[in-house]
TORFIFI-421286 format. One record per residue (C-alpha): residue number from 1; residue in one letter; x, y, z. Coordinates in pm, whole numbers, plus 32768, in hexadecimal, padded with zeros to 4 digits. Layout:
N
+-----+----+------+------+------+
!   i ! aa !    u !    v !    w !
+-----+----+------+------+------+
! NUM !  a !    X !    Y !    Z !
...
+-----+----+------+------+------+
! end
This chain:
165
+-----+----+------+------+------+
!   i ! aa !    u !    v !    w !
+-----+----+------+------+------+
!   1 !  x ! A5DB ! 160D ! 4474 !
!   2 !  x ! A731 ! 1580 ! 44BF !
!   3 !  x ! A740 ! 14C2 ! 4369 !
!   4 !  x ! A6D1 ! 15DB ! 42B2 !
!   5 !  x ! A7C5 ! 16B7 ! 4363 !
!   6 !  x ! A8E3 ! 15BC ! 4307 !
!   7 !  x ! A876 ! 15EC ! 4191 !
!   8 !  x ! A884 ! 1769 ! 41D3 !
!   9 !  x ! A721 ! 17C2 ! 41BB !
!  10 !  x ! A704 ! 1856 ! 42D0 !
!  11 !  x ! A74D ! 19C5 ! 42CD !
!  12 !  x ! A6EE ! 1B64 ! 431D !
!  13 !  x ! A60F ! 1B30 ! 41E9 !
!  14 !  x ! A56A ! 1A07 ! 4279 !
!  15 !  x ! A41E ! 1A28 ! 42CF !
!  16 !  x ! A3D3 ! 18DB ! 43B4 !
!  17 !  x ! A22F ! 18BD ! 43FB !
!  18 !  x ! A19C ! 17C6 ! 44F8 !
!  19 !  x ! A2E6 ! 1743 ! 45CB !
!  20 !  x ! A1E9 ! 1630 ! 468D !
!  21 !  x ! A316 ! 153B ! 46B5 !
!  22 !  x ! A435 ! 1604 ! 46B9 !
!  23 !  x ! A52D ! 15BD ! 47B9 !
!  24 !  x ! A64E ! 16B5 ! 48C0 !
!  25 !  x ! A75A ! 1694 ! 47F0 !
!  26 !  x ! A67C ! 16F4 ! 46AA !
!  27 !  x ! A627 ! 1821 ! 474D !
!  28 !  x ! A779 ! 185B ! 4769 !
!  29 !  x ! A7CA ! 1845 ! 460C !
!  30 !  x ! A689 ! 1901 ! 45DE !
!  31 !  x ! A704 ! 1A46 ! 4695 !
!  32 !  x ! A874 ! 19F5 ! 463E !
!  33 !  x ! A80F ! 1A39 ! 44D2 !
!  34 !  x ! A724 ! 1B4D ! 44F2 !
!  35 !  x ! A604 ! 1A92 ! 4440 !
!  36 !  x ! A4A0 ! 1B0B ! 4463 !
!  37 !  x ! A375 ! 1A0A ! 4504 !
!  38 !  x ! A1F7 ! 1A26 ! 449C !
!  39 !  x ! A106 ! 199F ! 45C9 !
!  40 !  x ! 9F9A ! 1912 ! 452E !
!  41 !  x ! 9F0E ! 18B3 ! 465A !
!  42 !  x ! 9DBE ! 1861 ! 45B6 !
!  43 !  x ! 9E56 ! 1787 ! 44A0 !
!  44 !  x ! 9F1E ! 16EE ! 45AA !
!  45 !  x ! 9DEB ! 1687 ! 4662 !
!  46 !  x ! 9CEE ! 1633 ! 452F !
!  47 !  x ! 9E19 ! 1552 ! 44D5 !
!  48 !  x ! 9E5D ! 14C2 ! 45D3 !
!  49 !  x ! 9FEA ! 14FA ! 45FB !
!  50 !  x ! 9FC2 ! 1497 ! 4763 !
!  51 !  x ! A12A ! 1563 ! 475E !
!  52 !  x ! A150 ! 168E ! 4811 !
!  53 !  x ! A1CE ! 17CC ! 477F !
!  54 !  x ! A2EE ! 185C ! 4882 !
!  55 !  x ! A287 ! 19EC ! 486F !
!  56 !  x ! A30E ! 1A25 ! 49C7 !
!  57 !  x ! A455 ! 1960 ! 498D !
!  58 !  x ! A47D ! 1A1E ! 4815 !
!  59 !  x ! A423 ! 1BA7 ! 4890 !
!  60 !  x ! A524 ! 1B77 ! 49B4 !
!  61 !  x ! A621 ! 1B1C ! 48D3 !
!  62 !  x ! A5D9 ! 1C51 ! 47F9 !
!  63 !  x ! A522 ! 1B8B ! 46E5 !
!  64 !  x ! A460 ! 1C52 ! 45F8 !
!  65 !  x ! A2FF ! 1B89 ! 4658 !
!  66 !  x ! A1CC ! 1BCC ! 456C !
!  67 !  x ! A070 ! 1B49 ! 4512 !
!  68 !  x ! 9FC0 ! 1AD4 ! 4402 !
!  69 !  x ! 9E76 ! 19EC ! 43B5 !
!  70 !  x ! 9F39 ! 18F1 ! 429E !
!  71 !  x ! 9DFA ! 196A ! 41F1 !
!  72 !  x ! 9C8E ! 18D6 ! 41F1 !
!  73 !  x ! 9CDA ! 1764 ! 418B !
!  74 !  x ! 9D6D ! 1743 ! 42C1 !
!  75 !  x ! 9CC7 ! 1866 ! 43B7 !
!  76 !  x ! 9B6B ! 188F ! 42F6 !
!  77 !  x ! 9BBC ! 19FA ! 431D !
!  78 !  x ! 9CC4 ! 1B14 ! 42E8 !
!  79 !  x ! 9C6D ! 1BCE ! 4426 !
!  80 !  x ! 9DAE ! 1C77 ! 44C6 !
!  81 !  x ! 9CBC ! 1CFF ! 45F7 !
!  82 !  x ! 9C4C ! 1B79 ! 4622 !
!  83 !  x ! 9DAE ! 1B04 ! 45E3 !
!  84 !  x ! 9E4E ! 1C01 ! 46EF !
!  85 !  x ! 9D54 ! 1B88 ! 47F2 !
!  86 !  x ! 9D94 ! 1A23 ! 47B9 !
!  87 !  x ! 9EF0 ! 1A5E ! 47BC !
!  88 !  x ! 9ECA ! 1AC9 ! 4935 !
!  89 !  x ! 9DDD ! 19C0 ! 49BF !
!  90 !  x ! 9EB9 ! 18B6 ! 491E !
!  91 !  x ! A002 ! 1919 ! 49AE !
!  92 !  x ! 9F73 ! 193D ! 4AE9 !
!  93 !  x ! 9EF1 ! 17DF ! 4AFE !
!  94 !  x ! A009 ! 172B ! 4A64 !
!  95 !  x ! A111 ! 17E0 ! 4B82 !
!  96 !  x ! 9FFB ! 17F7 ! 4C6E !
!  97 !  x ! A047 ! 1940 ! 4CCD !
!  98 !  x ! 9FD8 ! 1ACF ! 4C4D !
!  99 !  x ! A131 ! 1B34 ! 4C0B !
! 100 !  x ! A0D0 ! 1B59 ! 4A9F !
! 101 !  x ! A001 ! 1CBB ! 4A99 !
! 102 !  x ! 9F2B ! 1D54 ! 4990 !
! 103 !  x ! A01A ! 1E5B ! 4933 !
! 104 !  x ! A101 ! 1D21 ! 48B4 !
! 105 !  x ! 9FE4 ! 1CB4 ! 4804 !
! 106 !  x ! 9FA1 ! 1E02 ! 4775 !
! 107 !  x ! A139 ! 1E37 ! 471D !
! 108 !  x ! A156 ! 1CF7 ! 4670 !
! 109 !  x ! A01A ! 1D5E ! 459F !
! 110 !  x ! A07F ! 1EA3 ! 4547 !
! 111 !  x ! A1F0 ! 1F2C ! 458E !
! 112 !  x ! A27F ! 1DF2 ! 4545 !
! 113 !  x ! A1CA ! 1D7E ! 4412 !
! 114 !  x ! A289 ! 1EE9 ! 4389 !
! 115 !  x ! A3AD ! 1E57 ! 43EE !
! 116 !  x ! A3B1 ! 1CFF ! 436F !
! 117 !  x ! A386 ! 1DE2 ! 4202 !
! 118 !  x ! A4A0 ! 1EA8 ! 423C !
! 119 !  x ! A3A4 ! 1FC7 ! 423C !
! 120 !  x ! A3AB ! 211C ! 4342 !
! 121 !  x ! A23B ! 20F2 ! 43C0 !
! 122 !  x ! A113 ! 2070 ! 44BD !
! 123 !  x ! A0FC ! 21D4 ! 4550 !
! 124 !  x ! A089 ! 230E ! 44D1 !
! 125 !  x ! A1A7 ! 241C ! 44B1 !
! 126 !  x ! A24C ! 24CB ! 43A4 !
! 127 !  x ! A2FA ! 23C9 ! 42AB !
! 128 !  x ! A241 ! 22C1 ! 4315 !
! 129 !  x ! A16C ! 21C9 ! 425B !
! 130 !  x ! A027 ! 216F ! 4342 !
! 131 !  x ! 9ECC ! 20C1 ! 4312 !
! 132 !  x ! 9DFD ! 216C ! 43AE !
! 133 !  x ! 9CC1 ! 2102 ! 4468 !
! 134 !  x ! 9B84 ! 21D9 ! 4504 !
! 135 !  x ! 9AB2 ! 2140 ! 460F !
! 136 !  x ! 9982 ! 21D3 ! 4691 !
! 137 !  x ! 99DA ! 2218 ! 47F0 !
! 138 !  x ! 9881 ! 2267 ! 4830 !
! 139 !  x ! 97FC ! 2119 ! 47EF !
! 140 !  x ! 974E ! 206C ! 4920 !
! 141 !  x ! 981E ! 1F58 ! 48CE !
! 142 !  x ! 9951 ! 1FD9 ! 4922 !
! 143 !  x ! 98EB ! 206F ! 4A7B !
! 144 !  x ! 99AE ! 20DB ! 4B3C !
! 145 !  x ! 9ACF ! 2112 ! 4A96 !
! 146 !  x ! 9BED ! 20D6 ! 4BC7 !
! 147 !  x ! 9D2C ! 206C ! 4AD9 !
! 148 !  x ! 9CF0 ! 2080 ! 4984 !
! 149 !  x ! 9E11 ! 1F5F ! 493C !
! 150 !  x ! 9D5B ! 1E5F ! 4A06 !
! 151 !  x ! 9BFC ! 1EE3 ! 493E !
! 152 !  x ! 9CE5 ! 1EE7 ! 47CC !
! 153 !  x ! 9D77 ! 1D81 ! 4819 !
! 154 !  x ! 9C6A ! 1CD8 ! 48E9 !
! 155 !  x ! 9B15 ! 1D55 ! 48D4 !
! 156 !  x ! 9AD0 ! 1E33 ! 4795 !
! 157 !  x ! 99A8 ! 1DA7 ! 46BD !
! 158 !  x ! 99BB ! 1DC9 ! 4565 !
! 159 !  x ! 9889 ! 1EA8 ! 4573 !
! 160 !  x ! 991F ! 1FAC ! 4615 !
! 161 !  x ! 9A25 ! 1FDE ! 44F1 !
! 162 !  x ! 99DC ! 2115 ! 4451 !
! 163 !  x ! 9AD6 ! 2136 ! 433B !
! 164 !  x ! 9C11 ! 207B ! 42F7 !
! 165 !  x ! 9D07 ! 2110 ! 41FD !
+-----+----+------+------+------+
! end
């Protein structure tokens, strides 16, 4: 990061994706610059990076933080619901701690991802661009519903996907 940052790579149109061995002061240049940061926390793991991606460290210092897969020949799979739960359980074991919550998970997925394109979207309003995604809350396997984040980032099988736009 620092050598590519002396050749003036880095940038606000960077896009920077796995971060396993980046150090302090590279975060600083990170958020100095305004570049964006990808977590794969699956690809991470099925490659064994034996890094660790600083989430906590990157949202606090208003980092745009989103996720990805780094696509099947290094996940095996393109699934964001997968990828937004593994996101979770790995930052909590690597700091040990449940500071980082579903809804970061789910912001970094969604919101975020919008962001990192430049585009106004990740909710549903007027102007906005969304994906859109029906589950069927009726679905023993989603009983009972208590937060629908934690359910959306850490629980939802695939089967209970009803449509995905």
């Amino acid at each position: 990061m620092e050598y590519l940052n002396s050749l003036g790579l880095v940038s606000s149109k960077s896009q920077l994706i796995h971060l396993g061995w980046v150090t302090n002061w590279e975060l600083g240049i990170i958020a100095r610059v305004n570049a964006r940061v990808t977590h794969a926390p699956t690809s991470n793991m099925k490659l064994a990076t034996a890094g660790h991606f600083p989430m906590r460290e990157l949202m606090d210092m208003g980092v745009i933080v989103t996720l990805g897969t780094d696509g099947p020949a290094s996940n095996n799979s393109l699934d964001m619901f997968r990828e937004m739960k593994m996101a979770v359980l790995l930052q909590r074991h690597s700091y040990w701690d449940v500071s980082i919550k579903a809804l970061h998970a789910f912001k970094a997925a969604t919101i975020n991802g919008y962001r990192l394109l430049g585009l106004n979207g990740g909710c549903v309003g007027s102007g906005c661009v969304a994906d859109l995604v029906l589950l069927d809350l009726g679905s023993p396997r989603l009983q009972p519903i208590r937060v629908i984040i934690f359910y959306l980032t850490l629980f939802i099988p695939q089967m209970a996907l009803t449509w995905i736009w």
